[in-house]
TISE-714011 format. One record per residue: residue in three letters; residue number from 1; x, y, z of N, C-alpha, C in turn. Coordinates in pm, whole numbers, m for minus. Each point is the difference from the previous one (the first is absolute). Example, Ala and Ser with C-alpha at 12.3 -4.5 7.8 and 13.67 -1.06 7.14 Angstrom:
+-----+-----+--------+--------+--------+--------+--------+--------+--------+--------+--------+
!   r !   k !    n.x !    n.y !    n.z !   ca.x !   ca.y !   ca.z !    c.x !    c.y !    c.z !
+-----+-----+--------+--------+--------+--------+--------+--------+--------+--------+--------+
! ala !   1 !   1319 !   m569 !    780 !    m89 !    119 !      0 !     90 !    120 !      0 !
! ser !   2 !    m35 !    105 !    m72 !     82 !    119 !      6 !    m77 !    109 !     73 !
+-----+-----+--------+--------+--------+--------+--------+--------+--------+--------+--------+
//
This chain:
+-----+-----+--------+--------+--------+--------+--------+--------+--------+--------+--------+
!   r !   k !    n.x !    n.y !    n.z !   ca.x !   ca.y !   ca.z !    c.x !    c.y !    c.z !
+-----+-----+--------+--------+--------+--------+--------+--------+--------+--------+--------+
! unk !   1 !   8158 !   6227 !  10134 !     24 !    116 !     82 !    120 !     76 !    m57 !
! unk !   2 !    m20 !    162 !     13 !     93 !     m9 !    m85 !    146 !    150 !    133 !
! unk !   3 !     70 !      4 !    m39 !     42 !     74 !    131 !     76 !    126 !    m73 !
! unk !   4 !      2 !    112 !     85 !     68 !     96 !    m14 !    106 !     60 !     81 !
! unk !   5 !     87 !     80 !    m41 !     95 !     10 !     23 !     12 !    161 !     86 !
! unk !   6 !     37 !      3 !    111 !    m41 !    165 !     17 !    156 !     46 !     94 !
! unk !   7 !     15 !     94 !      8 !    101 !    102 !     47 !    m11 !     m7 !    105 !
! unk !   8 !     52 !      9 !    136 !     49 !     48 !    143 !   m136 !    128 !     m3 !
! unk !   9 !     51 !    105 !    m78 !    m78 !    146 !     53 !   m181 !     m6 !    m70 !
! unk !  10 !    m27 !   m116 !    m70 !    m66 !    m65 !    m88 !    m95 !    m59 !    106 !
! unk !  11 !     89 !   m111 !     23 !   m133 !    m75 !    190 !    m21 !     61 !     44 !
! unk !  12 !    113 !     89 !     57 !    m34 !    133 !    147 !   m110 !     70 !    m29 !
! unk !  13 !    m15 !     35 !    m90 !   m109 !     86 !    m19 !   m145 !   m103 !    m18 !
! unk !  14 !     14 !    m83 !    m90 !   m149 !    m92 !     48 !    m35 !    m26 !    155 !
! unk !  15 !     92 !    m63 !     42 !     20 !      4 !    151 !    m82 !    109 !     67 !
! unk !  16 !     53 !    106 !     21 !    m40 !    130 !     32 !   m102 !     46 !    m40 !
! unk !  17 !    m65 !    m52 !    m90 !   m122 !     73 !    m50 !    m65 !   m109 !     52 !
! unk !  18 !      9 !   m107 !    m13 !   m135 !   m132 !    113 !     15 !     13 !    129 !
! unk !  19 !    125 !     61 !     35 !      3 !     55 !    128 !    m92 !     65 !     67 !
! unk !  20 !     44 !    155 !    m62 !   m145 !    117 !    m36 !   m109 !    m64 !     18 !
! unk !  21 !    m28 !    m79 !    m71 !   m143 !    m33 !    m81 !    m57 !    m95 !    177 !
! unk !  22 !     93 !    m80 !    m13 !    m49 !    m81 !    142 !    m24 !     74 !    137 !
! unk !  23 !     55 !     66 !     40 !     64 !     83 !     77 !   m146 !     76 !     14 !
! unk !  24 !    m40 !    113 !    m83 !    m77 !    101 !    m31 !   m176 !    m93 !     30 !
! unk !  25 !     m7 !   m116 !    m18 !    m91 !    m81 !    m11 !    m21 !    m42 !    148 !
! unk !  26 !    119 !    m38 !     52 !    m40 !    m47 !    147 !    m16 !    144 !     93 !
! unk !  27 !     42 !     93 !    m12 !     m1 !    124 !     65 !   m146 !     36 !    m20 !
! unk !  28 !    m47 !    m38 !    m97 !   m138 !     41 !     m3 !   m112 !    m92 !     52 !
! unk !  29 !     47 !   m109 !     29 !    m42 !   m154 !    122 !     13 !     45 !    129 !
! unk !  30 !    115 !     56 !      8 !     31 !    m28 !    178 !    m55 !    129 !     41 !
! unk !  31 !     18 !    m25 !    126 !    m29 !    123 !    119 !     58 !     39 !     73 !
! unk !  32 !    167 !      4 !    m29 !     95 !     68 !     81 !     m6 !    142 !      9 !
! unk !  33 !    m43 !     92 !   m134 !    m19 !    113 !     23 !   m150 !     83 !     12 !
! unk !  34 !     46 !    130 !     10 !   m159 !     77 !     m9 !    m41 !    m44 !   m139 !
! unk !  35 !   m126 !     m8 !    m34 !   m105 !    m29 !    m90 !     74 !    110 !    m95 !
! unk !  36 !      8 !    107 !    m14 !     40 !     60 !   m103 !    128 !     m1 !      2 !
! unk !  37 !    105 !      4 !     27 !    152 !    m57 !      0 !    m30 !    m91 !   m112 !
! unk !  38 !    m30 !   m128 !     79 !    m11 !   m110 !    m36 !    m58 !    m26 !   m126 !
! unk !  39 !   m136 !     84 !    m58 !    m27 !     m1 !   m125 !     73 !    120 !    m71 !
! unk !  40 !     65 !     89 !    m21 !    133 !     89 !    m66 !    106 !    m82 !    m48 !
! unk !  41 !     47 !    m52 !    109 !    104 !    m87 !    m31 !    m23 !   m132 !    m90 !
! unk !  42 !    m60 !    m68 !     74 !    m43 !    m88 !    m90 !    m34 !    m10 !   m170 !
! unk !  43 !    m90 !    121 !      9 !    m28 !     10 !   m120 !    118 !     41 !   m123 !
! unk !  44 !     69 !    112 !    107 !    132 !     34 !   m153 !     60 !    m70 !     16 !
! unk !  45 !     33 !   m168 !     63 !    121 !    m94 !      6 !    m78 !   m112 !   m134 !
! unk !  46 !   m124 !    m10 !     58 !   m108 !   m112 !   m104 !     16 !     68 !   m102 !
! unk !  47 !      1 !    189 !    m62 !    m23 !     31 !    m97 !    128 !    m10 !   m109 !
! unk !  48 !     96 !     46 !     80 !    172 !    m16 !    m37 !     17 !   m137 !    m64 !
! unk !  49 !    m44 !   m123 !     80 !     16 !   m144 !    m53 !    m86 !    m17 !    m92 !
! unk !  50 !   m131 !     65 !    m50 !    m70 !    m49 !   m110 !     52 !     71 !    m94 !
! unk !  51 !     63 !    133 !     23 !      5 !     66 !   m152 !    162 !    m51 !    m48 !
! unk !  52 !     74 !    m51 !     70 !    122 !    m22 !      0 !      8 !   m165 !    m80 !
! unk !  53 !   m121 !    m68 !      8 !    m31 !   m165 !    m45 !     20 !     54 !   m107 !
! unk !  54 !    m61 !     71 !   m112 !      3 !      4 !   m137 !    158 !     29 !    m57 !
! unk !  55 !     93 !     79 !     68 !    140 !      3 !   m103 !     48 !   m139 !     49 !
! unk !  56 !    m25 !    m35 !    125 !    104 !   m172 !     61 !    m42 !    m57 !    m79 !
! unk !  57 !   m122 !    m39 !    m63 !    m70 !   m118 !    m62 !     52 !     31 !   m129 !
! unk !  58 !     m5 !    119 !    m65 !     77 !     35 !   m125 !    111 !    m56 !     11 !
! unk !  59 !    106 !     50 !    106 !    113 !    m15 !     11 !     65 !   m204 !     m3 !
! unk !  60 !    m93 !     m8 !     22 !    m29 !   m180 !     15 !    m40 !    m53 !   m127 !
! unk !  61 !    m89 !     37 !     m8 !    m80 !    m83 !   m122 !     m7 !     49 !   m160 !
! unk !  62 !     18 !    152 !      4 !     53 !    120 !   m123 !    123 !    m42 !    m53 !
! unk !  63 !     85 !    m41 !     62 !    161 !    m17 !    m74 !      2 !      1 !   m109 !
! unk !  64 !     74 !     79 !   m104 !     15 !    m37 !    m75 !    153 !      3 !    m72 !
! unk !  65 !     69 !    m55 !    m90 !    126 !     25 !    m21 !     73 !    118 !     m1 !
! unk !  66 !    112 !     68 !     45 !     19 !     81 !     15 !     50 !     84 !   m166 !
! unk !  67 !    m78 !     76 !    m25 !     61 !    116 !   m147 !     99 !     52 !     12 !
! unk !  68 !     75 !     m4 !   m136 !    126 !     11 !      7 !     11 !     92 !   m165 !
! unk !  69 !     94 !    134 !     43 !    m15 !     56 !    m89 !    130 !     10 !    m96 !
! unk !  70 !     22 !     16 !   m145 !    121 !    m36 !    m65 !     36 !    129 !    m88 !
! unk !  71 !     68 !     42 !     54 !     71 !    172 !   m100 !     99 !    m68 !    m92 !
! unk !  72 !    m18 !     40 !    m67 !     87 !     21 !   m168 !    m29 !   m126 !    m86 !
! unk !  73 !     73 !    m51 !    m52 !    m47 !    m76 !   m107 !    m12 !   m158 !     75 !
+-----+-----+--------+--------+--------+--------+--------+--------+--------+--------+--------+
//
């Protein structure tokens, strides 16, 4: 197993986006609101968390060493 290392503002944001993602998913389960509320919302919270998976997962699994640039000789 192998582990990575991530930033404070780094989790928060994975966090927040499975948030979204969960969040947007059960809103579109339950029946607290009107039928269309309920599917609006839902949908741009589910949509926010899926399109938002691809930079976290980058951001996770993409790492790569940081470039470093060298002026003069």
């Amino acid at each position: 197993m192998s582990s990575k290392t991530l930033t404070l503002p780094e989790f928060g944001f994975i966090v927040a986006t499975r948030g979204m993602l969960g969040f947007g998913a059960g809103l579109l389960l339950a029946g607290k609101l009107t039928p269309d509320a309920r599917r609006a919302v839902g949908i741009a919270l589910a949509a926010i968390g899926a399109v938002s998976t691809i930079p976290a997962a980058m951001l996770v699994f993409g790492r790569r060493p940081a470039a470093t640039l060298q002026i003069g000789a």
